[in-house]
TIVO-671669 format. One record per residue: residue number from 1; residue in one letter; x, y, z of N, C-alpha, C, CB in turn. Coordinates in steps of 0.001 Angstrom, whole numbers, plus 500000, padded with zeros to 6 digits. Glycine has a CB too. Example, Ala and Ser with C-alpha at 12.3 -4.5 7.8 and 13.67 -1.06 7.14 Angstrom:
2
- 1,a,513190,494310,507800,512300,495500,507800,513200,496700,507800,511308,495527,509046
- 2,s,512850,497750,507080,513670,498940,507140,512900,500030,507870,514084,499402,505725
***
This chain:
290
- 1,x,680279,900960,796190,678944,900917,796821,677919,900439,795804,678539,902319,797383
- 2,x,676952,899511,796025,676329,898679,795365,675109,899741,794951,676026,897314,796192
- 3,x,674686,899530,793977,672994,900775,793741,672137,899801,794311,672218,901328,791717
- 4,x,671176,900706,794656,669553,900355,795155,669396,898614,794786,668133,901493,794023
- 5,x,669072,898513,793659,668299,897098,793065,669463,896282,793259,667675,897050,791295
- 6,x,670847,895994,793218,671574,895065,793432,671603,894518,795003,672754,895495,792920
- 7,x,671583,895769,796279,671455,895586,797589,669786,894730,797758,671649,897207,798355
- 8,x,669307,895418,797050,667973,894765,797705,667955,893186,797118,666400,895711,797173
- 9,x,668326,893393,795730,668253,891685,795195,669386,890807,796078,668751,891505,793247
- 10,x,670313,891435,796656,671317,890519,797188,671114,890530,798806,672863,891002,796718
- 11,x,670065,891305,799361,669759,891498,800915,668602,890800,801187,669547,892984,801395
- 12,x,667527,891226,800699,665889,891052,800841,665385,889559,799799,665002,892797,800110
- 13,x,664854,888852,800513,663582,888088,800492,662983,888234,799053,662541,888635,801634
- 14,x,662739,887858,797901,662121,888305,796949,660562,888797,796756,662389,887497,796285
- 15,x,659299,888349,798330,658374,888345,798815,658549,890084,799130,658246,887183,799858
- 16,x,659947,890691,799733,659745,891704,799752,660556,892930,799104,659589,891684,800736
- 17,x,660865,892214,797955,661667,893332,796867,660568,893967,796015,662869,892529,795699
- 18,x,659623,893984,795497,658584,894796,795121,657921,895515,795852,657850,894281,794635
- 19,x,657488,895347,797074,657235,896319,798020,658064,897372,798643,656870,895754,798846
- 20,x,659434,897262,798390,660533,897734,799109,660541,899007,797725,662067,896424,799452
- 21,x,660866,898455,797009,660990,899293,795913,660002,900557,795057,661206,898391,795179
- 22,x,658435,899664,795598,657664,900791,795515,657440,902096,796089,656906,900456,795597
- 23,x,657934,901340,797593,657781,902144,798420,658483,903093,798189,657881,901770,799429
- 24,x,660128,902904,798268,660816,904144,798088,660925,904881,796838,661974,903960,798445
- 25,x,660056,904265,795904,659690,905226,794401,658811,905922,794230,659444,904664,793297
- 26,x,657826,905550,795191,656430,905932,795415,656487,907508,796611,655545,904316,796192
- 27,x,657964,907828,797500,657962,908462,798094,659175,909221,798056,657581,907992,798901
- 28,x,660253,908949,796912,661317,909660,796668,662557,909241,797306,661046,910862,796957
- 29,x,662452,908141,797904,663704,907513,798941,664364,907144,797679,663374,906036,800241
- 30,x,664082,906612,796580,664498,905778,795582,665826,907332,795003,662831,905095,794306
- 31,x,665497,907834,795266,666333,909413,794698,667415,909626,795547,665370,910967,794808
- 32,x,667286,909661,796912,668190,909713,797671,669358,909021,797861,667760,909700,798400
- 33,x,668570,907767,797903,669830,906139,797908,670717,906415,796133,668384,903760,797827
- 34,x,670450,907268,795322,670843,906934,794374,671863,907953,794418,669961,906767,793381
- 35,x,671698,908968,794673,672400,910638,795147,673837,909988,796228,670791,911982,796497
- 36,x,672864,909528,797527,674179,909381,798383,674911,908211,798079,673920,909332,799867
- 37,x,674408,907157,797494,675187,905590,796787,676503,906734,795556,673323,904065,795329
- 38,x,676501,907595,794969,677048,908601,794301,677930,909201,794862,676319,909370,793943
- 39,x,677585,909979,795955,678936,910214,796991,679960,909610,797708,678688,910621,797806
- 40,x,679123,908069,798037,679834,907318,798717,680598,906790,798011,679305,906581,799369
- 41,x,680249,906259,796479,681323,905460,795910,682462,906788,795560,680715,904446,794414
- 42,x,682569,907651,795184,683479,908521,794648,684361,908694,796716,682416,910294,793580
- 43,x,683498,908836,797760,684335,909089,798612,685292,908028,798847,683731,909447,799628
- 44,x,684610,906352,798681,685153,905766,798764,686274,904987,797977,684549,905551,799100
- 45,x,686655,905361,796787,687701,905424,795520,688651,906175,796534,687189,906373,793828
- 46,x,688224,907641,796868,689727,907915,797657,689993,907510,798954,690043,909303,797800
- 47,x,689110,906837,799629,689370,906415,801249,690431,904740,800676,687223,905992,802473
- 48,x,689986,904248,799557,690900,902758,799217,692421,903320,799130,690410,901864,797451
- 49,x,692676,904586,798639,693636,905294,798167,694264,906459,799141,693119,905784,796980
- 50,x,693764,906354,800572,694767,906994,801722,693737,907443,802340,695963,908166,801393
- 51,x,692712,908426,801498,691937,909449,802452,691087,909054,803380,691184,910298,801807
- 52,x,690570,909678,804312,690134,909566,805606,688705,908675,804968,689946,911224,806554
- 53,x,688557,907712,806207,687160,907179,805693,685693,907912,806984,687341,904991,805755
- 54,x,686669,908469,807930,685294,907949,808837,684207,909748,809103,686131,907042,810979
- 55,x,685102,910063,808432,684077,911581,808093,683519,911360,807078,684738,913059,807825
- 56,x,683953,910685,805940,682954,909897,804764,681837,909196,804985,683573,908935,804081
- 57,x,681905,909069,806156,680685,907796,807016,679981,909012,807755,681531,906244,808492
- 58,x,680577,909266,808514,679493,910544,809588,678843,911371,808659,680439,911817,810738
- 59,x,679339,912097,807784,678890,913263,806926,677343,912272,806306,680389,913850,805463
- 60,x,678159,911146,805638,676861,910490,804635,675532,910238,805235,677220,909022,804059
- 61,x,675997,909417,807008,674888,909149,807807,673979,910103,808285,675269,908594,808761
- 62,x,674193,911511,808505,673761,912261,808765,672714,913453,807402,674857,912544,809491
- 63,x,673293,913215,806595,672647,913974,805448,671596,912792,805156,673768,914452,804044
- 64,x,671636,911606,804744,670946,910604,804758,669868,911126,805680,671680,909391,805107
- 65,x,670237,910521,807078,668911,910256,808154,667952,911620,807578,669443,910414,810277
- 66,x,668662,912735,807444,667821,914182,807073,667104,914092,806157,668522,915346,806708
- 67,x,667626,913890,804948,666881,913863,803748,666320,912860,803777,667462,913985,802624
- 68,x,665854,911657,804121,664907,910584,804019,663463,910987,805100,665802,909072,804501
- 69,x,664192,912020,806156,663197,911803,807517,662308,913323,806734,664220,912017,809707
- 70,x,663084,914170,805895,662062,915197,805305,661305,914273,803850,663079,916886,804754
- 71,x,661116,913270,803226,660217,912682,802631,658946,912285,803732,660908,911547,801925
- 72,x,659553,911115,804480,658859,910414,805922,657774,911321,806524,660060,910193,807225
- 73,x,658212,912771,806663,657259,913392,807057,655850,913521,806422,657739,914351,807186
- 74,x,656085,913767,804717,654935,913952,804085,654175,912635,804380,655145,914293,802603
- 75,x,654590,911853,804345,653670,910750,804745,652640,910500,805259,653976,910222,805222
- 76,x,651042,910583,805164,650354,910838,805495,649674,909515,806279,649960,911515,804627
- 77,x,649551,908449,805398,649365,906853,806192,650407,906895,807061,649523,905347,805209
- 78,x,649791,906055,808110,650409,905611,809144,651263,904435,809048,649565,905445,809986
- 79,x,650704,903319,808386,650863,902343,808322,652220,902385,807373,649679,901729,808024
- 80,x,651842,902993,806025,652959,903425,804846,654190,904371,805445,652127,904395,803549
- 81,x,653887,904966,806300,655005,905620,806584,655944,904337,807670,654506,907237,807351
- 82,x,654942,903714,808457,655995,902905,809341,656968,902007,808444,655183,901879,810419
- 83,x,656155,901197,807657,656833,900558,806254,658192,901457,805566,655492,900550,804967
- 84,x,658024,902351,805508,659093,902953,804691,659947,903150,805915,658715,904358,803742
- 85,x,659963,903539,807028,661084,903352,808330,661626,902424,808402,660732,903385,809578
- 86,x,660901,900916,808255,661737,900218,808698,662313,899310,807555,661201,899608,809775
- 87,x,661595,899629,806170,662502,899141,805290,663800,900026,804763,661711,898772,804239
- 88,x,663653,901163,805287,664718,902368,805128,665883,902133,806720,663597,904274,805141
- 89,x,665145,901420,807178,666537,900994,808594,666922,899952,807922,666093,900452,810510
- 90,x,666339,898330,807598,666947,897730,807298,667455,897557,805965,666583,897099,807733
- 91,x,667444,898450,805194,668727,898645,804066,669581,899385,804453,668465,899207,802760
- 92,x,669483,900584,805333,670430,901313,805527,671953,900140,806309,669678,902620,806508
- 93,x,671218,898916,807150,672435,898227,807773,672853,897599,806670,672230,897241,809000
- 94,x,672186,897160,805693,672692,895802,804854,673732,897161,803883,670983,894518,803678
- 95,x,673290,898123,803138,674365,898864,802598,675509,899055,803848,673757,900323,801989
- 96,x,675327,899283,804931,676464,899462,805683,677950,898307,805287,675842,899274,807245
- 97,x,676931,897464,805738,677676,895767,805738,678414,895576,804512,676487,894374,805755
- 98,x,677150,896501,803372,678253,896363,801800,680070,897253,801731,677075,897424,800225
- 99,x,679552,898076,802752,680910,899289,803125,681699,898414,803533,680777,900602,804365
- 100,x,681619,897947,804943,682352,896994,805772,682886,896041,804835,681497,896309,806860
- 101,x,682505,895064,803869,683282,894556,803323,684639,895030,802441,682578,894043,802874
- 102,x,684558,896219,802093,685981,897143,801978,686512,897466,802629,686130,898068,801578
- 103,x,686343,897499,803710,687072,898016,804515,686818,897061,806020,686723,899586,804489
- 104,x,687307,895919,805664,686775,895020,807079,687867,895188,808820,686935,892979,806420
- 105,x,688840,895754,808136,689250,896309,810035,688666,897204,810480,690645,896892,810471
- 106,x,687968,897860,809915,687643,899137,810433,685944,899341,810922,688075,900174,809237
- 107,x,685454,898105,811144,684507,897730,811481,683511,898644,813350,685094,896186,811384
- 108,x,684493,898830,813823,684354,899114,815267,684197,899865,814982,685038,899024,816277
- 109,x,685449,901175,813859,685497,902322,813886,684035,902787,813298,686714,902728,813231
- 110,x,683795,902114,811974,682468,902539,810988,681102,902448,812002,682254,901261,809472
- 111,x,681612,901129,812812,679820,901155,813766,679654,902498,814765,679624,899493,815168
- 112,x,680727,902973,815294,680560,903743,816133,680698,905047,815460,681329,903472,817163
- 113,x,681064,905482,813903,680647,906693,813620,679792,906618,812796,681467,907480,813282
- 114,x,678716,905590,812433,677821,905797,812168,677040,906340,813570,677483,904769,811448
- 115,x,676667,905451,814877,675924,905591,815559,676215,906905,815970,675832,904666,816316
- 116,x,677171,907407,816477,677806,909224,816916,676874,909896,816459,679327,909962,816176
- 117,x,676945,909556,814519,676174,910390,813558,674450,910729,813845,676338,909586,812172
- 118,x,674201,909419,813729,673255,909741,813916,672037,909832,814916,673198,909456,813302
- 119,x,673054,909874,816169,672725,910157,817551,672493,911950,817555,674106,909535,818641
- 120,x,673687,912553,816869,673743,913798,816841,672975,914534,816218,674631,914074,816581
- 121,x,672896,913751,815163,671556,914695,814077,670661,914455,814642,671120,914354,812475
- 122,x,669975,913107,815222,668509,913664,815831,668498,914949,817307,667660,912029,816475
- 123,x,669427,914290,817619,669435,915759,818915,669209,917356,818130,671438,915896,819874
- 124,x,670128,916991,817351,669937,918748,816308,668996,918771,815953,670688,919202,814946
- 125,x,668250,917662,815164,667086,917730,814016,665161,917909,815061,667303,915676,812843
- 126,x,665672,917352,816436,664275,916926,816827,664214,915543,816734,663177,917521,815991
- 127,x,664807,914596,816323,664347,912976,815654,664420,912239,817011,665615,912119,814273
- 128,x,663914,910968,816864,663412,910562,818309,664318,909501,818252,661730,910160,818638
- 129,x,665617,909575,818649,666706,908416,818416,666464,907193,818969,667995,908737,818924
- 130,x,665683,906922,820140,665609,906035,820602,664683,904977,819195,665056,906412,822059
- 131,x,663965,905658,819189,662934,904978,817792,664097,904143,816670,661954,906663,816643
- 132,x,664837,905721,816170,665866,905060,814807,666854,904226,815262,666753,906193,813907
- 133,x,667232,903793,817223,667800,902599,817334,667565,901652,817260,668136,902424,817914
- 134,x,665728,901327,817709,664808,900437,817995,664654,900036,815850,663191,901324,819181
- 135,x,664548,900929,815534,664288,900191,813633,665500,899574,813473,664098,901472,812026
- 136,x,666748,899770,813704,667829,899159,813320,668234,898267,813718,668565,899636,813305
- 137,x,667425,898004,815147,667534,896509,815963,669270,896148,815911,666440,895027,814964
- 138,x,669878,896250,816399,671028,896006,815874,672164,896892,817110,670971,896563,814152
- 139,x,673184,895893,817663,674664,896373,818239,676364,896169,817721,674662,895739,819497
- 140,x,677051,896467,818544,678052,896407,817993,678434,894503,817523,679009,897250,819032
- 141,x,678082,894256,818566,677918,892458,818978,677493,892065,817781,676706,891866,820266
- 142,x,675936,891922,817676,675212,891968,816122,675753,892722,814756,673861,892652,816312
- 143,x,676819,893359,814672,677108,893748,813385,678091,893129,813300,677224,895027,813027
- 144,x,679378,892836,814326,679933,891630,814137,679746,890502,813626,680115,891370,814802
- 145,x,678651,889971,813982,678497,888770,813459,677656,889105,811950,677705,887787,814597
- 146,x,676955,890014,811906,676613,889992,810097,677830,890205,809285,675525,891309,809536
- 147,x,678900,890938,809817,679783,891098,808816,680488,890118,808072,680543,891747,809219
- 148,x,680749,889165,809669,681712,887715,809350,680425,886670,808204,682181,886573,811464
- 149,x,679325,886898,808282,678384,886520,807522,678763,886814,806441,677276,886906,807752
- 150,x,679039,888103,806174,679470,888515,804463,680667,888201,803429,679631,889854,804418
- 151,x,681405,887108,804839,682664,886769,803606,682444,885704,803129,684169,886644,803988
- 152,x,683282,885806,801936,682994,884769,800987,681936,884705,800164,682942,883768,801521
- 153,x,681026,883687,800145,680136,883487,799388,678950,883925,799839,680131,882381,799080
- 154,x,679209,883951,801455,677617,884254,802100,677124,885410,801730,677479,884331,803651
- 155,x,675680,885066,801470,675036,886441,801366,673027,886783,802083,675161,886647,799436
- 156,x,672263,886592,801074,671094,887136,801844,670669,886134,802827,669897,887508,800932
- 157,x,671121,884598,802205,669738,883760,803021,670568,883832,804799,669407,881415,802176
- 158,x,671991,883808,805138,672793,883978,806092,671977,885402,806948,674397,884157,805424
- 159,x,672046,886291,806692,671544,887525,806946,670363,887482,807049,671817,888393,806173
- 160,x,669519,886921,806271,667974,887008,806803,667571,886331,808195,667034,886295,805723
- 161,x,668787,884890,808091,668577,884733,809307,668898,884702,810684,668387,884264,809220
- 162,x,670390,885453,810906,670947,886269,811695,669363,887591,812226,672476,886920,810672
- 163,x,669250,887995,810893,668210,889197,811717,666863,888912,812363,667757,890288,810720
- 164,x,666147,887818,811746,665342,887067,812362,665219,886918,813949,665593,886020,811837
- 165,x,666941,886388,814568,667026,886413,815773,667105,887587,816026,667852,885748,816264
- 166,x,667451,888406,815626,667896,889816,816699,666802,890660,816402,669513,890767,816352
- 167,x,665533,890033,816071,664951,891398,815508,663403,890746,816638,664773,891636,813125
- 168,x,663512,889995,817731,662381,889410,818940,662026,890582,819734,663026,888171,820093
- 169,x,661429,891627,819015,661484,892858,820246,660226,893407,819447,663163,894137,820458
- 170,x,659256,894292,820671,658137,894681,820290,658594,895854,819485,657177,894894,821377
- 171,x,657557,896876,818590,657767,897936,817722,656752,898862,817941,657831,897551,816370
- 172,x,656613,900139,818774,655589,900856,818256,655639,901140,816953,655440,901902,818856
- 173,x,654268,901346,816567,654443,902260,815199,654060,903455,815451,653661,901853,813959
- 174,x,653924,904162,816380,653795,905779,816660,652806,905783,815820,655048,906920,816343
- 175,x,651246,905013,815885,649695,905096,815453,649855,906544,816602,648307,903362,815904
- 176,x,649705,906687,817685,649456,907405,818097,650732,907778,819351,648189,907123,818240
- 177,x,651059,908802,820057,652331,908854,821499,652232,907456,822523,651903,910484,822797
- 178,x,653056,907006,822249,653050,906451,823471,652981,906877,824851,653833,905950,823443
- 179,x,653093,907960,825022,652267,908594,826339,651568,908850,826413,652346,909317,826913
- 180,x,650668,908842,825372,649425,908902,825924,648585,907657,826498,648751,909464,824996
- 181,x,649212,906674,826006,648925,905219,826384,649397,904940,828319,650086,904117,825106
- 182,x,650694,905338,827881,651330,904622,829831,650584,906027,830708,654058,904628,830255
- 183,x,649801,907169,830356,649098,908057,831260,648024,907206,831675,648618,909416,830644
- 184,x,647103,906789,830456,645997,906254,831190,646304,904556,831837,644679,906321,830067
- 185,x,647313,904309,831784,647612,902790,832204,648219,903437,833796,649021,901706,830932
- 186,x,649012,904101,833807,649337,904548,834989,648103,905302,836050,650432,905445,834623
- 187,x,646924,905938,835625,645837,906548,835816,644957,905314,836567,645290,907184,834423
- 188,x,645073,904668,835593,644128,903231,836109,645279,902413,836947,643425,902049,834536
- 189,x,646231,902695,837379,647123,901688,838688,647245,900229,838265,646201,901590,840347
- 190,x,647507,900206,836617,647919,899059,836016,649039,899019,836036,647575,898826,834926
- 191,x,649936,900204,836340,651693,900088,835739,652345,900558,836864,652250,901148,834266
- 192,x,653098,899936,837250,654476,900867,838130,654776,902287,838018,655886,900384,837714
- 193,x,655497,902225,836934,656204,903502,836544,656127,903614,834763,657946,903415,837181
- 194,x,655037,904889,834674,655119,904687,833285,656354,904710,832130,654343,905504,832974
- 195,x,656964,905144,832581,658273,905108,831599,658795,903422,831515,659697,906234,832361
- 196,x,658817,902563,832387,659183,901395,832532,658412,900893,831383,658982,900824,833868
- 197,x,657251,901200,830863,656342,900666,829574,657293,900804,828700,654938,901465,829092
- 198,x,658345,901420,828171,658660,901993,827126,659926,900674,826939,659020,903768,827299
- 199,x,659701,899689,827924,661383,898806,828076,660314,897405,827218,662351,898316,830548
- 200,x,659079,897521,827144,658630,896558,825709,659158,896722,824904,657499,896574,825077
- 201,x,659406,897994,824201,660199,897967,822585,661833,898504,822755,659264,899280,821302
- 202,x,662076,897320,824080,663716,897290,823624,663888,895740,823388,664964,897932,824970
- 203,x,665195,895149,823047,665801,893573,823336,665202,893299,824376,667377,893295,823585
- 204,x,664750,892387,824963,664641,891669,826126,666353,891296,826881,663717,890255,825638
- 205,x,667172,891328,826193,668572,890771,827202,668752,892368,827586,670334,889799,826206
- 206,x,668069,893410,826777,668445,895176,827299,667751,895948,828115,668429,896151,826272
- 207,x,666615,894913,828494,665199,895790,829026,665756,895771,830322,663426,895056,828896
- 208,x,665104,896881,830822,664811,896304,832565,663255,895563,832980,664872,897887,833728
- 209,x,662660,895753,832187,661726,895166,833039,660221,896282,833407,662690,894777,834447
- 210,x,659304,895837,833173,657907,896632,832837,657015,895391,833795,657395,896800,830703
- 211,x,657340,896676,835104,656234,895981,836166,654897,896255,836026,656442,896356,837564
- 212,x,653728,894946,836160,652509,895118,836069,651567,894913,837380,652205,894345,835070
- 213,x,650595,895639,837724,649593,895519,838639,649369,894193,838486,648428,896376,838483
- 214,x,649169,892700,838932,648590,891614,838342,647323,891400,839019,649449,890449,838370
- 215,x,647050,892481,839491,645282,892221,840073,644639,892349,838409,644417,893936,841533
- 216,x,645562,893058,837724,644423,893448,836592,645602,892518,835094,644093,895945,836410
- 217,x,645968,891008,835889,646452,890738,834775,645554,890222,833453,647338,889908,835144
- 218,x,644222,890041,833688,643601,889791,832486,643245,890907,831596,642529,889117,832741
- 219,x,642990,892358,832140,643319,893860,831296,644926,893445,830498,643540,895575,832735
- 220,x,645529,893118,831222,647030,893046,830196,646992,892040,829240,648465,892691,831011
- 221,x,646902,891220,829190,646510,890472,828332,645791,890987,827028,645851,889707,828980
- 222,x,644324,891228,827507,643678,891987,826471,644217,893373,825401,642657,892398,827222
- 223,x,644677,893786,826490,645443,894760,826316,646757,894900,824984,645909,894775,827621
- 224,x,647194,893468,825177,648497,893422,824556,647874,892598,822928,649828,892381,825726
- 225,x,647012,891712,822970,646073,891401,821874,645468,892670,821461,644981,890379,822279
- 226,x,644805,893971,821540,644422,895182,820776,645536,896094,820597,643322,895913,821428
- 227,x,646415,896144,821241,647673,897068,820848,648304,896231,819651,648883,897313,822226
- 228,x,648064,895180,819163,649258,893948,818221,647772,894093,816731,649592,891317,819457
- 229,x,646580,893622,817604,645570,893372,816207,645323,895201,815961,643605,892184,816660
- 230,x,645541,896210,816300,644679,897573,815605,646404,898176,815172,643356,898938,817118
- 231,x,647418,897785,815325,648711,897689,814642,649595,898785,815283,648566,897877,813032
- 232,x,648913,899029,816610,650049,899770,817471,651229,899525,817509,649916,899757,818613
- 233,x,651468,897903,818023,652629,897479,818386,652611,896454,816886,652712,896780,820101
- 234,x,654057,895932,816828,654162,895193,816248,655577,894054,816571,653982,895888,815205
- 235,x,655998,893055,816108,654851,891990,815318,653747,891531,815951,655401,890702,814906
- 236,x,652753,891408,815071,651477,890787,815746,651687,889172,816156,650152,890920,814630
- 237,x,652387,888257,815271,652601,887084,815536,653794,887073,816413,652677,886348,814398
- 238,x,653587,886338,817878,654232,886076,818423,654689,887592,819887,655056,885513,817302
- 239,x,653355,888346,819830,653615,889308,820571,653392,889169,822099,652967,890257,820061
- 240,x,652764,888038,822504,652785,887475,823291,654184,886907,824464,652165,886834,822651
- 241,x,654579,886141,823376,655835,885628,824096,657194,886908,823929,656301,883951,823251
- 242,x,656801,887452,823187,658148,888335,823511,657982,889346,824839,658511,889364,822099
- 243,x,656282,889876,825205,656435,890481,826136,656393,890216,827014,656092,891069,826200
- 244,x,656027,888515,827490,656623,887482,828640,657808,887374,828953,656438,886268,828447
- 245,x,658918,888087,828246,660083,887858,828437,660825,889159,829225,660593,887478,827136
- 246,x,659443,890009,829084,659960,891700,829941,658890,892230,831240,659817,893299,828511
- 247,x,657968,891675,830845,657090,892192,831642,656740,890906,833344,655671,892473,830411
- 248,x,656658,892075,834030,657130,890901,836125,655951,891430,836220,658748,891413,837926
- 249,x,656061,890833,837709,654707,891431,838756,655716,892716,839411,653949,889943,840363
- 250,x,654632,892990,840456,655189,893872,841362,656371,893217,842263,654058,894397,842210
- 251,x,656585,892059,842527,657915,891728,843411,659116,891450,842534,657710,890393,844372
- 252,x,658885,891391,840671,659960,891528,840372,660184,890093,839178,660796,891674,841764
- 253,x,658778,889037,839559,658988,887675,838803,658364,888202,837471,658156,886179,839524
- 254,x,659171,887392,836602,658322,887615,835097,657104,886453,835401,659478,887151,833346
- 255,x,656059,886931,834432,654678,886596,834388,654884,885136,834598,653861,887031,833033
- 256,x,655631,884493,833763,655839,882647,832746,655431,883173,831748,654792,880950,833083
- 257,x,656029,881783,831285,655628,881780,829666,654242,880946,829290,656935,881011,828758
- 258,x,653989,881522,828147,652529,881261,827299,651344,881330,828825,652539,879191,826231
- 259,x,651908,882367,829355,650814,882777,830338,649589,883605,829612,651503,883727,831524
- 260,x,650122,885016,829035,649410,885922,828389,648502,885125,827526,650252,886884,827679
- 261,x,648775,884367,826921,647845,883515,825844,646978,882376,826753,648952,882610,824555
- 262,x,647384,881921,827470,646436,881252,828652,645248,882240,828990,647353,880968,830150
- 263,x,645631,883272,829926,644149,884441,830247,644094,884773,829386,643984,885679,831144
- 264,x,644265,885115,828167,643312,885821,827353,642515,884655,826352,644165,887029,826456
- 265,x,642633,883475,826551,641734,882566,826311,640979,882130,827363,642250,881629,825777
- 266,x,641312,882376,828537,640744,881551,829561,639194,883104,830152,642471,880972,831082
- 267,x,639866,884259,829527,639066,885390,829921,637758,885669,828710,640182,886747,830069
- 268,x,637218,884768,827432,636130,884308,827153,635186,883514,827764,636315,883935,826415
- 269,x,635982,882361,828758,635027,881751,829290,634195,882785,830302,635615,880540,829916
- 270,x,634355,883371,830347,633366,884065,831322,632567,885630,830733,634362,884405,832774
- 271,x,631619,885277,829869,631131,886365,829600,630870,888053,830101,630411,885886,829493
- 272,x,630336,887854,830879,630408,889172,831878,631692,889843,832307,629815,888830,833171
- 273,x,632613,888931,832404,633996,889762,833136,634831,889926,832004,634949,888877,834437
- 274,x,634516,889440,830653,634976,889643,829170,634396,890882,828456,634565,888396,828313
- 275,x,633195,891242,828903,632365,892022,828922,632890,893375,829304,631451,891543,829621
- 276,x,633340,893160,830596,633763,894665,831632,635309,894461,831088,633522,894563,833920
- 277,x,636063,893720,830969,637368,894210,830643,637698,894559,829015,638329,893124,831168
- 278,x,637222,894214,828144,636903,894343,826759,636925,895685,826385,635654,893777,826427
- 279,x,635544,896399,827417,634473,897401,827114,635713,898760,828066,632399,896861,828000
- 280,x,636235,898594,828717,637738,898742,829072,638784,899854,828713,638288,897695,828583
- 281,x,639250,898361,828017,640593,898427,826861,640036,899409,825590,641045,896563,826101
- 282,x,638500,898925,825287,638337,899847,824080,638304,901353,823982,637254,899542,823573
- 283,x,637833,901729,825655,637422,903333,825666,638614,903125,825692,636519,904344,826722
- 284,x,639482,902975,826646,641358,903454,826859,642055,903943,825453,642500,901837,827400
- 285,x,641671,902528,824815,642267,903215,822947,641324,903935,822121,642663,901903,821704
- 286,x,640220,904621,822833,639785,905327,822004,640168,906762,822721,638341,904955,821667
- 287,x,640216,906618,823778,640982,907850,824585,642034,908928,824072,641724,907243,825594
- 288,x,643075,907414,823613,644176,908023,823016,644556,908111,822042,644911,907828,823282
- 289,x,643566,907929,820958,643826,908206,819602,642678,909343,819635,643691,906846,818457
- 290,x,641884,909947,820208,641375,911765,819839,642214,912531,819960,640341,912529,820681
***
């Protein structure tokens, strides 16, 4: 098992190996990865040599998710804590992938007792699994293909851009519940069914589909520009077209594309009704962040 600074120099972007690294030094992750990178290589000396590998995997994934999610807590920024989630998901796959290359039949077996793992600990722990699936962006399908990425010579620039594609999906950053958001969207008879909101921050080939009132499609619009610029959702670039790809009317059609960016340019030209829907959106998010 590779330490900290070799995964990140051989995974990550060099734009984001100093940030990655502060982060988890700056909050004690840097301690952990070094502790369980320690167990794993000694478990894994005897898994090359007969012993069982896949309780070596469940046990690790699970003490892991714990001890990183009791740093995460102290976290007091919002912003810094989302950062350390999701640079703590995406090392946790790329060390995976470093496993998998020792052990490359056993690929199915390792994906599915990792996920077991740490399906189970959040049920025990309280942790909001759907979230730590949504950071890992990632299936059985998709780890397939990073793995076959890892033979041979391939290494980060292959992987950066494998994840690139699989990673087109909105992100809360839990600024504030997302229920408190689909109450007042559902309150105001903008949404179907509020839970259907929650199918933005899956894949689009996984969603079902987040029906909208379209009497009030220029509120959505706006809507989806202040949830991306005050850093609710994320990515901000390109948040547009990804939620054209989930969000219908009421009979079931998706919106089109580069629609959302059409009305919400086309909803300046008219001062007054930019005015009332603006003035809006802002009480709504000020609603739900008291």
């Amino acid at each position: 098992m590779k330490q900290l600074i070799n995964i990140i120099d051989e995974h990550f972007l060099s734009n984001e190996r100093e940030e990655i690294l502060s982060l988890f030094q700056k909050y004690g992750i840097d301690e952990i990865i070094v502790k369980v990178s320690k167990q794993l290589n000694e478990g894994m000396e005897k898994a090359i040599n007969g012993n069982p590998l896949l309780p070596l995997i469940s046990s690790t994934s699970s003490n892991f998710l714990v001890s990183v999610n009791s740093q995460v807590v102290k976290i007091t920024d919002p912003i810094e804590k989302r950062n350390v989630q999701e640079f703590v998901a995406k090392f946790s796959i790329r060390a995976l992938l470093s496993i998998v290359k020792l052990f490359p039949e056993d690929v199915t077996n390792i994906f599915d007792a990792v996920q077991q793992s740490i399906r189970l600990t959040a049920e025990m722990f309280g942790f909001d699994y759907s979230d730590i699936s949504n950071l890992m962006q990632i299936n059985l399908d998709d780890f397939s293909e990073l793995t076959q990425s890892l033979r041979g010579n391939k290494y980060a620039k292959e992987i950066q851009k494998l994840n690139v594609k699989h990673s087109k999906q909105l992100v809360w950053t839990h600024k504030t519940k997302l229920d408190f958001l689909t109450y007042e969207l559902q309150k105001a008879k903008w949404l179907k069914k509020r839970r259907e909101f929650e199918c933005l921050f899956h894949p689009p080939k996984t969603s079902k589909g987040v029906h909208w009132n379209m009497e009030y499609k220029y509120e959505l619009a706006y809507l989806i520009y202040v949830l991306a610029k005050e850093d609710f959702i994320r990515p901000k670039k390109g948040c547009f077209s990804i939620s054209e790809q989930i969000l219908r009317d009421y009979n079931g059609n998706l919106i089109g594309r580069n629609s959302l960016k059409k009305m919400s340019s086309a909803i300046t030209n008219n001062p007054d009704k930019y005015h009332y829907i603006t003035d809006k959106i802002d009480k709504m998010i000020t609603t739900i962040m008291k």
